[in-house]
C-alpha positions in Angstrom: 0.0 0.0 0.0 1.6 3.2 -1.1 1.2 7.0 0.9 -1.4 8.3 -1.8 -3.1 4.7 -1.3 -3.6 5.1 2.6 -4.1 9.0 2.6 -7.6 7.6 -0.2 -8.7 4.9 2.5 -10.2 5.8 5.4 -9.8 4.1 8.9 -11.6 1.3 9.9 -13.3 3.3 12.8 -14.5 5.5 10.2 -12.7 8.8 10.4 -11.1 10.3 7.3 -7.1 11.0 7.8 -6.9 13.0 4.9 -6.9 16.1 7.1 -4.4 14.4 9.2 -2.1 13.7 6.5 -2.8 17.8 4.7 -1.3 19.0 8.4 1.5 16.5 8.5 2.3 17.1 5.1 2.1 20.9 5.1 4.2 20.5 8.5 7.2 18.8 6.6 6.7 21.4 3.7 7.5 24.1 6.5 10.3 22.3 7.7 11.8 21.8 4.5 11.4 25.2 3.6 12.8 26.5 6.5 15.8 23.8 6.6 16.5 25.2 3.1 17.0 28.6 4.1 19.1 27.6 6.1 21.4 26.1 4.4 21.2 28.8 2.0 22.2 31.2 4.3 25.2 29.0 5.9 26.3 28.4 2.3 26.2 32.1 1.7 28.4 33.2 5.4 30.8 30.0 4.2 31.5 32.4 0.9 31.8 35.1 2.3 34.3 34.2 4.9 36.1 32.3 2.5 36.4 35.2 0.6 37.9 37.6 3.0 40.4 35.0 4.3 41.4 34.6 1.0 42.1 38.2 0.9 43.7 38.5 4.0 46.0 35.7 3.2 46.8 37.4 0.0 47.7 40.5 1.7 49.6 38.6 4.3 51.4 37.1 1.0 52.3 40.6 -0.7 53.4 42.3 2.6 55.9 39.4 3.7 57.4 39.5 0.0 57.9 43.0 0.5 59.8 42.8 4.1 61.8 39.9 2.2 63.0 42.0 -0.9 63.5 44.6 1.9 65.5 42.8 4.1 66.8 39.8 2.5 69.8 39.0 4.9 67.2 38.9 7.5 64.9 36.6 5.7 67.8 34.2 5.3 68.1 34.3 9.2 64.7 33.6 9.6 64.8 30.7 7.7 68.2 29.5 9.1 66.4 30.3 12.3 63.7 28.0 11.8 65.7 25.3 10.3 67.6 25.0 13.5 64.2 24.5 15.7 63.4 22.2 13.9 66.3 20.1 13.6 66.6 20.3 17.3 62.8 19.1 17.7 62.9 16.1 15.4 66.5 15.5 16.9 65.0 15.4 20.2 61.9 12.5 19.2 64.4 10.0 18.6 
């Protein structure tokens, strides 16, 4: 027996569902609606942010090239810097 068949037959006691089913079915419409929304919305915020952290990272980007073509000795020092802390970290695990 399929939905449509049992919203058509009424109950053996005699009383029609088929305003039973309109209210459950106009419930879950509701629901749905509102579930879509939403999602909509979420899906919109998740752009968004993605959007301005994209920027940001691409200003992050532009201003540490900068301070590199700047100060290049000190870049190198950086990086020796860091390659040191980490060689005494993973030194350390073993």
């Amino acid at each position: 027996m399929t939905y449509h068949d049992m919203e058509q037959t009424p109950r053996s006691n005699g009383h029609d569902t088929s305003g039973v089913a309109d209210k459950a079915r106009k419930a879950a419409e509701g629901f749905t609606a509102r579930a879509t929304e939403t999602a909509e919305n979420a899906k919109a915020k998740a752009y968004d942010a993605a959007g301005k952290g994209q920027e940001q990272l691409t200003l992050a980007r532009s201003e540490f090239e900068r301070g590199v073509q700047k100060n290049p000795g000190l870049a190198v020092l950086g990086a020796v810097g860091v390659g040191v802390l980490l060689g005494l970290a993973l030194r350390g695990r073993r």
